[in-house]
Steps between C-alpha positions, in 0.01 A plus 500: 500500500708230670835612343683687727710788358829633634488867622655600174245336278241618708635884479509403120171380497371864670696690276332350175137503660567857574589570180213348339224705760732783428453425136096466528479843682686696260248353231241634680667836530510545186145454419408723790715752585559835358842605361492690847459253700799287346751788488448530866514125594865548359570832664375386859805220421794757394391715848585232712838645732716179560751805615320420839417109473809368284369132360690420198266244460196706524633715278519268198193361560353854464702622201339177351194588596532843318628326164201285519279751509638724246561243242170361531358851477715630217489123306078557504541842408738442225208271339225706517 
């Protein structure tokens, strides 16, 4: 990889590889994991206190992370 990337593409560049590994693991998830074990992967998310550690930024990224997990969880449970 000769290219060089400016620290914006490279952030860009994380963010989609990310996604993608983020994207692999909840496939696996759902093969795996009980109903249990999903509903608390989201719940551990909605207990985090940002009363104490206030990152706006943070915070998106985690509501995010809780949509992704319960649409991919309620999208595969739709189709069964």
């Amino acid at each position: 990889m000769a290219e060089q990337f400016s620290a914006d593409q490279e952030l860009v560049s994380d963010v989609v590889a990310c996604q993608l590994v983020i994207k692999q693991i909840l496939d696996v998830i759902d093969v795996i994991a009980p109903v249990a074990v999903r509903d608390k992967m989201a719940s551990q998310l909605k207990s985090i206190d940002f009363t104490k550690h206030p990152d706006p930024v943070t915070q998106r990224a985690v509501q995010k992370a809780i949509a992704l997990i319960e649409l991919k969880f309620t999208q595969q449970q739709e189709a069964h």
